[in-house]
SEZAMI-728681 format. One line per field, with one value per residue: x, y, z of N, C-alpha, C in turn; residue in one letter. Coordinates in nm, 3 decimals, padded with zeros to 5 digits, always signed. Example, Ala and Ser with C-alpha at 12.3 -4.5 7.8 and 13.67 -1.06 7.14 Angstrom:
2
n.X	c(+01.319:+01.285)
n.Y	c(-00.569:-00.225)
n.Z	c(+00.780:+00.708)
ca.X	c(+01.230:+01.367)
ca.Y	c(-00.450:-00.106)
ca.Z	c(+00.780:+00.714)
c.X	c(+01.320:+01.290)
c.Y	c(-00.330:+00.003)
c.Z	c(+00.780:+00.787)
rest	c(A:S)
***
This chain:
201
n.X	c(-01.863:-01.680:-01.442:-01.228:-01.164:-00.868:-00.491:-00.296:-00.024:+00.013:+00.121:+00.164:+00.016:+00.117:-00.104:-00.209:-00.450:-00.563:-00.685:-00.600:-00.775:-01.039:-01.160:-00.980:-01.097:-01.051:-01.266:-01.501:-01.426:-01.411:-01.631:-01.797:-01.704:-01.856:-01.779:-01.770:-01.778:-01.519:-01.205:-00.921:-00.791:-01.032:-01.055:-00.960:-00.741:-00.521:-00.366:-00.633:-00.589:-00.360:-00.002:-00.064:-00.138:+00.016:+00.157:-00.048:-00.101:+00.136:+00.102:+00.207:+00.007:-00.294:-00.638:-00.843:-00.682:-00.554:-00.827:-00.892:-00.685:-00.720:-00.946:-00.851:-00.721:-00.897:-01.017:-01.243:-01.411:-01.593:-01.714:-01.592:-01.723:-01.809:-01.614:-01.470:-01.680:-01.600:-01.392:-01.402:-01.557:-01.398:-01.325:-01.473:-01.647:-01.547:-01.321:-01.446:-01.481:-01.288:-01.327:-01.450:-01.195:-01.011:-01.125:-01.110:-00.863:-00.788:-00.958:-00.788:-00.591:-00.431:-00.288:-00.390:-00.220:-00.290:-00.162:-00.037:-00.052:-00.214:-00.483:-00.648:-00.906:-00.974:-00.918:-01.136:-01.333:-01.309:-01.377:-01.591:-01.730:-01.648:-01.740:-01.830:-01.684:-01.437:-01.392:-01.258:-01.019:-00.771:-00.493:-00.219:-00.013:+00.046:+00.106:+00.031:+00.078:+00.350:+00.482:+00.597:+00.614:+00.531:+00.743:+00.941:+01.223:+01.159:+00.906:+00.847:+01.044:+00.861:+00.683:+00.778:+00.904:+00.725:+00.514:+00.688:+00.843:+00.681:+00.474:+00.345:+00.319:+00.029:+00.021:-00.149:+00.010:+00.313:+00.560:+00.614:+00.593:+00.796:+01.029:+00.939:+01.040:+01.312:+01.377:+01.320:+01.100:+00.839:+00.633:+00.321:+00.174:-00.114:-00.503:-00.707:-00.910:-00.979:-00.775:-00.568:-00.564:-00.511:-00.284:-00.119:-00.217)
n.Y	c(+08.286:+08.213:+08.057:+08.082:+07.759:+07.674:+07.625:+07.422:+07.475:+07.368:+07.070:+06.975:+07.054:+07.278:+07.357:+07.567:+07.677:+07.809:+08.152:+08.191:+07.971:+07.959:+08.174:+08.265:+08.436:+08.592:+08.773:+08.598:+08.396:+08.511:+08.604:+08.392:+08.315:+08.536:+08.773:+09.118:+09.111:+09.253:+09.458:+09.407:+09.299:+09.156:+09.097:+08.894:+08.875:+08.707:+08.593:+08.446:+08.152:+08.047:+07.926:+07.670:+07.604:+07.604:+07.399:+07.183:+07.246:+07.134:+06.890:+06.737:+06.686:+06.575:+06.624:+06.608:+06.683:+06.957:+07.076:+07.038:+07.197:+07.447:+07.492:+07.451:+07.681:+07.862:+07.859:+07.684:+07.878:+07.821:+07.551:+07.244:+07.210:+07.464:+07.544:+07.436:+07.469:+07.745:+07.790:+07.640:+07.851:+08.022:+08.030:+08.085:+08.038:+07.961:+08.164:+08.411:+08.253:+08.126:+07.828:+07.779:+07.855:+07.696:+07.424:+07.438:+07.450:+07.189:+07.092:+07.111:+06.938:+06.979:+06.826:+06.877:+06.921:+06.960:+07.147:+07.282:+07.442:+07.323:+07.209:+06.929:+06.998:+07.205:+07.112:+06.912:+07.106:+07.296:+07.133:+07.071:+07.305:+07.330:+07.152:+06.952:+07.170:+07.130:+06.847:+06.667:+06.676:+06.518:+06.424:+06.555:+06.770:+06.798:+07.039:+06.879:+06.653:+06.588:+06.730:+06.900:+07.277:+07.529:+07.742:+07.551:+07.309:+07.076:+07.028:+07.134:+06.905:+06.707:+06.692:+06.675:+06.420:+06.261:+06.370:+06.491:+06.775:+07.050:+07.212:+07.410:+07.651:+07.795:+07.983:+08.265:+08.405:+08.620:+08.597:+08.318:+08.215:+08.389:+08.254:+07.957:+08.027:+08.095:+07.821:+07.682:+07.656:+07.724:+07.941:+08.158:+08.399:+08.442:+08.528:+08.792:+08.605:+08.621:+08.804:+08.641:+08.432:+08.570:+08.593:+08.379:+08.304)
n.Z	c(-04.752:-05.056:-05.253:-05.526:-05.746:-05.712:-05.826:-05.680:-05.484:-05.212:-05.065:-04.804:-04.520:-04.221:-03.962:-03.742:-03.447:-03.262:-03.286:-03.545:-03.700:-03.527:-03.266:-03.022:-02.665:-02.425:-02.243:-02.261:-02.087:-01.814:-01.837:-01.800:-01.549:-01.374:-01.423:-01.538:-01.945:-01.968:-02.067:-01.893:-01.495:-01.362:-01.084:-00.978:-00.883:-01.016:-01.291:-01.490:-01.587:-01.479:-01.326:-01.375:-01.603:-01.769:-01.745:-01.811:-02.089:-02.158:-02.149:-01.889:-01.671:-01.571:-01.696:-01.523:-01.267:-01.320:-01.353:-01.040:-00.930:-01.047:-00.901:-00.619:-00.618:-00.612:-00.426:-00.418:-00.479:-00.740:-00.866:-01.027:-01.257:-01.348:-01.355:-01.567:-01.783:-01.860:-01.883:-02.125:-02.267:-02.325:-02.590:-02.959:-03.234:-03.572:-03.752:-03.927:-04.262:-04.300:-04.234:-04.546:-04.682:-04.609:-04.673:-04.971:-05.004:-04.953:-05.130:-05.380:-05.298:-05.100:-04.791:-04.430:-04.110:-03.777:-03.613:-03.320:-02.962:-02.748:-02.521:-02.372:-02.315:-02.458:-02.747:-02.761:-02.740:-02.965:-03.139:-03.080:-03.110:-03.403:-03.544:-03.873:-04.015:-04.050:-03.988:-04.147:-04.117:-03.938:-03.843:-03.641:-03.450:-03.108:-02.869:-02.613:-02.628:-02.731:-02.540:-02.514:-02.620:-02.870:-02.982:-03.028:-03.065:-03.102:-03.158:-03.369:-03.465:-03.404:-03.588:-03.797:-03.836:-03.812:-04.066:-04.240:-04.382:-04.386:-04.632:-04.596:-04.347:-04.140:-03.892:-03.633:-03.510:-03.441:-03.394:-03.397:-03.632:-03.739:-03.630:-03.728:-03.982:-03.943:-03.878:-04.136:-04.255:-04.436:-04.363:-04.349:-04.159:-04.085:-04.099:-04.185:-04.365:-04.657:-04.757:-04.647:-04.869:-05.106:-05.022:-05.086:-05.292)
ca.X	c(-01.751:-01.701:-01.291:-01.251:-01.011:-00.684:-00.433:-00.207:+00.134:+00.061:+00.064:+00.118:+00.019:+00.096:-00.203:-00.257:-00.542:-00.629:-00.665:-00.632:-00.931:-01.113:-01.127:-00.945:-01.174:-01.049:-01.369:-01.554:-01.384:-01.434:-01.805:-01.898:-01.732:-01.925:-01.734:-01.768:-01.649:-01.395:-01.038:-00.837:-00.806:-01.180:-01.093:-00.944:-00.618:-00.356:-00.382:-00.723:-00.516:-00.263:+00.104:-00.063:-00.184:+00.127:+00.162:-00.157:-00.050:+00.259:+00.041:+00.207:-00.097:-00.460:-00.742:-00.888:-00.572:-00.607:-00.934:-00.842:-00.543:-00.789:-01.054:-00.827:-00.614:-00.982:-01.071:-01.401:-01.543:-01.682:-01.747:-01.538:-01.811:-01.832:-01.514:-01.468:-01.762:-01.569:-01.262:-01.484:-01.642:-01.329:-01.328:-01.551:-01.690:-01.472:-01.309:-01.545:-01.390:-01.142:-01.346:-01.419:-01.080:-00.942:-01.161:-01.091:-00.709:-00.825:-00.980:-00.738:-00.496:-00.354:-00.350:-00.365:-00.197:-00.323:+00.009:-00.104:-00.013:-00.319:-00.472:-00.788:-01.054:-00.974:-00.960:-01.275:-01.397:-01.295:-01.431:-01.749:-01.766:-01.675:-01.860:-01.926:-01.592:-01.276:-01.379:-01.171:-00.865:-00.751:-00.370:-00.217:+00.130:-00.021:+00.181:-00.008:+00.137:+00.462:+00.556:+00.681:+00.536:+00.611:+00.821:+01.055:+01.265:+01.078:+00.771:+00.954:+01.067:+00.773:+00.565:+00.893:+00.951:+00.583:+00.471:+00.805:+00.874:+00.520:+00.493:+00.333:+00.261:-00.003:-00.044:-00.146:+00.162:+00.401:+00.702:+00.596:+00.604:+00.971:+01.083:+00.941:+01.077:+01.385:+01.404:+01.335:+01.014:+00.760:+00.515:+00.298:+00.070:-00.303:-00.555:-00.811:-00.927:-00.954:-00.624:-00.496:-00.630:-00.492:-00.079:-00.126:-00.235)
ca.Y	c(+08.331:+08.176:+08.099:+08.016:+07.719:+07.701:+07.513:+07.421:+07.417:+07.312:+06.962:+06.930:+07.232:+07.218:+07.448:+07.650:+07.635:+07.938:+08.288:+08.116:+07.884:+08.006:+08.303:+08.281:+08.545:+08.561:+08.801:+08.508:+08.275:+08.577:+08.615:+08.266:+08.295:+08.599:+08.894:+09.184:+09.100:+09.392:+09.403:+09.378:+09.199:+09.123:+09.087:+08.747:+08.875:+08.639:+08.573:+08.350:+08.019:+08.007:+07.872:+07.542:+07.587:+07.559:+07.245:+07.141:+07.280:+07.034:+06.698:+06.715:+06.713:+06.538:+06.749:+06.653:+06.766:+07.079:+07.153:+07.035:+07.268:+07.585:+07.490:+07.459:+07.796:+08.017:+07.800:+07.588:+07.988:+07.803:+07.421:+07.195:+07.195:+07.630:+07.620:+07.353:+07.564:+07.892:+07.733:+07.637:+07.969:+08.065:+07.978:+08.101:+07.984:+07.988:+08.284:+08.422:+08.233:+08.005:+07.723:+07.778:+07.844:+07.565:+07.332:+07.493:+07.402:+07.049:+06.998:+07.124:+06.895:+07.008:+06.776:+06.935:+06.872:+07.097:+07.228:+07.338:+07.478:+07.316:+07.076:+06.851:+07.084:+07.332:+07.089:+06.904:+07.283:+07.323:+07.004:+07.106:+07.416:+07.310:+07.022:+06.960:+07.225:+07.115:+06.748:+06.618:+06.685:+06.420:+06.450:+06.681:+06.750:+06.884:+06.981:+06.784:+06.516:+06.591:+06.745:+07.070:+07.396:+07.633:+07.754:+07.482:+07.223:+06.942:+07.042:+07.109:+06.799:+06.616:+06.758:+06.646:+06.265:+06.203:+06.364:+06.568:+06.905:+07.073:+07.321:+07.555:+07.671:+07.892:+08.057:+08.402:+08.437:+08.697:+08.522:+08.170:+08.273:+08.418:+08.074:+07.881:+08.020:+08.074:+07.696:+07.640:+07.602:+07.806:+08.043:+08.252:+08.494:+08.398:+08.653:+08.817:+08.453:+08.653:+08.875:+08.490:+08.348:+08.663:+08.643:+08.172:+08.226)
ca.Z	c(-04.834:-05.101:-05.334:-05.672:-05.767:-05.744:-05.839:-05.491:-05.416:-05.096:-05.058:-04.676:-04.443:-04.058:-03.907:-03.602:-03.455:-03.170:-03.395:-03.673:-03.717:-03.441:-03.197:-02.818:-02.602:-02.275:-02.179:-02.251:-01.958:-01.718:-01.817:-01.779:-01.372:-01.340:-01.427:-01.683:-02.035:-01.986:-02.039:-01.762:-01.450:-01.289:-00.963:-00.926:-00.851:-01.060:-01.481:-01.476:-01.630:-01.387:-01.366:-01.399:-01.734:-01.880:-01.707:-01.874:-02.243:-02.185:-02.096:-01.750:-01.561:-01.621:-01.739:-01.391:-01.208:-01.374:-01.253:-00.937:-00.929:-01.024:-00.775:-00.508:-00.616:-00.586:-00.273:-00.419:-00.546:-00.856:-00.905:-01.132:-01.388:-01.334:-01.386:-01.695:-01.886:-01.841:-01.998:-02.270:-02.331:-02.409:-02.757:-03.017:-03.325:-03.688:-03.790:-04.080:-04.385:-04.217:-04.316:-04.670:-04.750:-04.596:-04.769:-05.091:-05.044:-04.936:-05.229:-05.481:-05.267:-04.943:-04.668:-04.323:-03.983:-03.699:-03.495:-03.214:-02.831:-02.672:-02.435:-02.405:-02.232:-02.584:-02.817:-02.749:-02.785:-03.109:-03.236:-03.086:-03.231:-03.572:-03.640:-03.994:-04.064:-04.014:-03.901:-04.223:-04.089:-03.806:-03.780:-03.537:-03.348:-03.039:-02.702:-02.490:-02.608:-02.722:-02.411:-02.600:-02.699:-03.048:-03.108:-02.950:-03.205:-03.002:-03.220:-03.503:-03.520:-03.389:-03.712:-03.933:-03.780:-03.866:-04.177:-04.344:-04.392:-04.458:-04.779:-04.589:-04.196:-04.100:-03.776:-03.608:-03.393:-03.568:-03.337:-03.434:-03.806:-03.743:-03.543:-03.803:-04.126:-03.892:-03.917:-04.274:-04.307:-04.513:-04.301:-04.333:-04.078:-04.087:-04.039:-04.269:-04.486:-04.807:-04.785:-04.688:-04.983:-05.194:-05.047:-05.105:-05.424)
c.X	c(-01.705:-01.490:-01.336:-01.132:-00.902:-00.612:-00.327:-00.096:+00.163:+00.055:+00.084:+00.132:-00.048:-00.005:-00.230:-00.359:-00.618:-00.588:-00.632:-00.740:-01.037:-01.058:-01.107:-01.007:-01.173:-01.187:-01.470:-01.527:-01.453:-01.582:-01.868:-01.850:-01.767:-01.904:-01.771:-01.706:-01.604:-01.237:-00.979:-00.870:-00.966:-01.178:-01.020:-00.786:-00.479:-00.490:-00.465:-00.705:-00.450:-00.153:+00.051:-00.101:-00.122:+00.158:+00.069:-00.150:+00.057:+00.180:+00.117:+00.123:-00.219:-00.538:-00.824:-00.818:-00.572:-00.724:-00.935:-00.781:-00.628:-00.913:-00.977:-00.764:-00.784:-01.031:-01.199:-01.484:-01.609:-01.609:-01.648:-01.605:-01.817:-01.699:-01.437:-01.516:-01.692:-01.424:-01.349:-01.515:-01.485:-01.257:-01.437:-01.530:-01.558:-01.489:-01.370:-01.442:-01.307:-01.182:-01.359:-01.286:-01.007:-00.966:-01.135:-00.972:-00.712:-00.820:-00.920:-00.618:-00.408:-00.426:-00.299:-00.324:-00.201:-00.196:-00.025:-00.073:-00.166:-00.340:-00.620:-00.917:-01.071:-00.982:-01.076:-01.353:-01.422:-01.360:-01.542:-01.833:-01.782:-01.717:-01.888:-01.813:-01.489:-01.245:-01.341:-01.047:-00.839:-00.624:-00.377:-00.090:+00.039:+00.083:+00.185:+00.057:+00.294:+00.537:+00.612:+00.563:+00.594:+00.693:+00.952:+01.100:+01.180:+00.986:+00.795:+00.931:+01.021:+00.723:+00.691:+00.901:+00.812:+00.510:+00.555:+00.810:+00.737:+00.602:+00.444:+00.320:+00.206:-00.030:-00.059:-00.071:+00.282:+00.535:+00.726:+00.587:+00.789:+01.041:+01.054:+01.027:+01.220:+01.440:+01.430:+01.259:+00.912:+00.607:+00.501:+00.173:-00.079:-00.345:-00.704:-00.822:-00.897:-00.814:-00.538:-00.459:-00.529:-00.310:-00.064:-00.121:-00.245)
c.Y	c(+08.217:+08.143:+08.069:+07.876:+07.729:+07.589:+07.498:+07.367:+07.372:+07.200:+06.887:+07.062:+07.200:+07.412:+07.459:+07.635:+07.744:+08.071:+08.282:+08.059:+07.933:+08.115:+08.249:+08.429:+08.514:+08.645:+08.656:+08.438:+08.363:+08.610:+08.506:+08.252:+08.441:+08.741:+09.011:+09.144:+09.260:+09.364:+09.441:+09.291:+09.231:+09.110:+08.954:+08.768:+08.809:+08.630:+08.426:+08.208:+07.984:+07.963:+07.730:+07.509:+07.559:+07.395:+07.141:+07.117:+07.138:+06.876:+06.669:+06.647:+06.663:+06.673:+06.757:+06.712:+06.919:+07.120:+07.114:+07.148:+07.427:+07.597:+07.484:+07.597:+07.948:+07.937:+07.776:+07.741:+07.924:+07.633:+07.416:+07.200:+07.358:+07.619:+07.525:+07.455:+07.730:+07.864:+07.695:+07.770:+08.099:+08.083:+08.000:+08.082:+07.969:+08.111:+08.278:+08.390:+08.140:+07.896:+07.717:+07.764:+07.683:+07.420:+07.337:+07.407:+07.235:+06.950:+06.994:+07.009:+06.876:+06.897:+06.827:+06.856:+06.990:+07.068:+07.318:+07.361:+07.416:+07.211:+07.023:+06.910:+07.171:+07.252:+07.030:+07.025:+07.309:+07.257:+07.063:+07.200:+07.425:+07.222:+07.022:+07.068:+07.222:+06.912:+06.637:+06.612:+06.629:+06.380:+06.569:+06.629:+06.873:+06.922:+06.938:+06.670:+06.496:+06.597:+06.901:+07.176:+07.449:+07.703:+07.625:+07.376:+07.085:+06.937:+07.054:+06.976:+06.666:+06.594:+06.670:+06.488:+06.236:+06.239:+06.404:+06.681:+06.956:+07.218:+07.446:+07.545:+07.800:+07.940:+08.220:+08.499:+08.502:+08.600:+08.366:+08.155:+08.337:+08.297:+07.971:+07.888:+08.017:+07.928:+07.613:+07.588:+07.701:+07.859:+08.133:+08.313:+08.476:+08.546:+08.686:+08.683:+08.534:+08.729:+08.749:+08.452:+08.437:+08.622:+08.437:+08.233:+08.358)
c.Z	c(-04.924:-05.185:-05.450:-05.653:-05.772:-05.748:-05.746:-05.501:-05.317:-05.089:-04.892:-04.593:-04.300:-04.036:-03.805:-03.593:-03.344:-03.258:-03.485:-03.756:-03.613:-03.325:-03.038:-02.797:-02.473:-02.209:-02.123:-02.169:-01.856:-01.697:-01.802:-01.594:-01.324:-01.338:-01.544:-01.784:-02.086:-01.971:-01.907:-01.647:-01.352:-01.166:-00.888:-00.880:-00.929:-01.207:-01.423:-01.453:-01.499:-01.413:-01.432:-01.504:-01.810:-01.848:-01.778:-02.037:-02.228:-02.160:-01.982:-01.646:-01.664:-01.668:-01.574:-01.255:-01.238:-01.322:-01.118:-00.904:-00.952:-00.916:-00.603:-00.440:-00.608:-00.479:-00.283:-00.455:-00.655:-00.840:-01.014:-01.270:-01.437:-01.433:-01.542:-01.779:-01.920:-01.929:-02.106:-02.378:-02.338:-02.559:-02.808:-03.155:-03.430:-03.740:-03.942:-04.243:-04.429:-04.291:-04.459:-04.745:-04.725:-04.653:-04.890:-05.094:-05.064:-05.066:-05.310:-05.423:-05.130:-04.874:-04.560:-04.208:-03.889:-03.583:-03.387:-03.055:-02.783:-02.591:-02.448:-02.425:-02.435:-02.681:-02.864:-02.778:-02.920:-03.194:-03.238:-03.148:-03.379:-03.624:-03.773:-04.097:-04.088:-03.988:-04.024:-04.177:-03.947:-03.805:-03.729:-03.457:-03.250:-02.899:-02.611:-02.498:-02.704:-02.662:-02.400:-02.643:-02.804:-02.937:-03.055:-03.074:-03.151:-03.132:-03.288:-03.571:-03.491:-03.505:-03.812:-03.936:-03.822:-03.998:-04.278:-04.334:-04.444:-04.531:-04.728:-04.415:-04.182:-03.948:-03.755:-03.533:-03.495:-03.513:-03.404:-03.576:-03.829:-03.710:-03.696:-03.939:-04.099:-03.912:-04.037:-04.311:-04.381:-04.447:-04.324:-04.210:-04.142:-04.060:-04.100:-04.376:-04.627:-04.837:-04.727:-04.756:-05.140:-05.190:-05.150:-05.246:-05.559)
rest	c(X:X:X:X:X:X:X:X:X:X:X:X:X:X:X:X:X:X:X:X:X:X:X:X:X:X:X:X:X:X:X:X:X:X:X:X:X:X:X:X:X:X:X:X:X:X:X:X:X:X:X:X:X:X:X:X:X:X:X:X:X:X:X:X:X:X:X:X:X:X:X:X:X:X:X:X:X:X:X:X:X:X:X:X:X:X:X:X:X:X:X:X:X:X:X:X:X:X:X:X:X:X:X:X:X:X:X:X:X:X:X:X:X:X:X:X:X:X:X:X:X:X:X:X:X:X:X:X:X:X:X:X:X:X:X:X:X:X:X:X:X:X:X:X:X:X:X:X:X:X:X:X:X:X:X:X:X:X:X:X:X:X:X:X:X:X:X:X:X:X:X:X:X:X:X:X:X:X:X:X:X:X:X:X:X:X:X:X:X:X:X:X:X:X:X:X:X:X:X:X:X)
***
């Protein structure tokens, strides 16, 4: 997929980074520890992640605490490495478009900071996946290491204390698009790249 030029009003744009840039597929976790990829619950009894995930999202807790903490909560059913890869294979590739556009803005100007709810295991993911797509852009307010998640002013005003008020924010979260503009900052809803590309510009 391909844009034309444009000339950019954005000149700093905080960016999401799960259903946004790339696809979260929880089947995908449940088919790599051995289940159908079907919706609902597989069998495991509790939401796959666990309470401790949020603990994880916040930089609380190691990445090896964390798998600790799910290997001990299914009682050693799947290996640390089973169960690493299955958190992996929850993430798939770049949404068809994502990258083009985003380079497009790049080049007319925009510089990006990825804003993001995530933690190590996922972003290593992402990298890996996009290699060669995205691997221009190396700021980032993340919650691992803020301590905070979105929509919270923490993050807010992590993203603000380090680069300023950004011109634009995209994510795929309709709430986190209300919170933000709520604040006073300029979001919009990600989604289809070209009906993106169409409201931007």
């Amino acid at each position: 997929m391909n844009f034309p030029i444009v000339k950019n009003p954005y000149r700093l744009v905080a960016l999401d980074i799960g259903n946004t840039l790339i696809r979260q597929y929880m089947p995908g976790m449940k088919a790599a520890l051995g289940f159908p990829e079907e919706p609902g619950d597989p069998g495991l009894g509790i939401e796959p992640f666990g309470e401790s995930f949020g603990t994880f999202l916040l930089g609380n807790c190691t990445q090896e605490e964390y798998l600790e903490e799910f290997f001990q909560r299914f009682k050693g059913r799947w290996s640390k490495a089973e169960i690493l890869r299955a958190h992996e294979e929850y993430l798939l590739p770049s949404i068809q478009g994502m990258p083009e556009l985003i380079r497009t803005m790049a080049q007319a100007g925009s510089h990006f900071v990825f804003f993001s709810d995530i933690n190590t295991i996922h972003f290593k993911r992402f990298r890996d996946l996009t290699k060669g797509e995205y691997d221009f852009i190396t700021d980032a307010i993340r919650s691992d290491e803020v301590h905070a998640m979105k929509p919270s002013a923490e993050m807010f005003q992590a993203f603000e204390k380090r680069f300023g008020k950004p011109d634009l924010y995209l994510d795929d979260r309709l709430d986190l698009i209300t919170a933000a503009n709520a604040y006073g900052w300029h979001a919009v809803q990600a989604g289809d790249a070209q009906r993106l590309f169409q409201t931007l510009f």
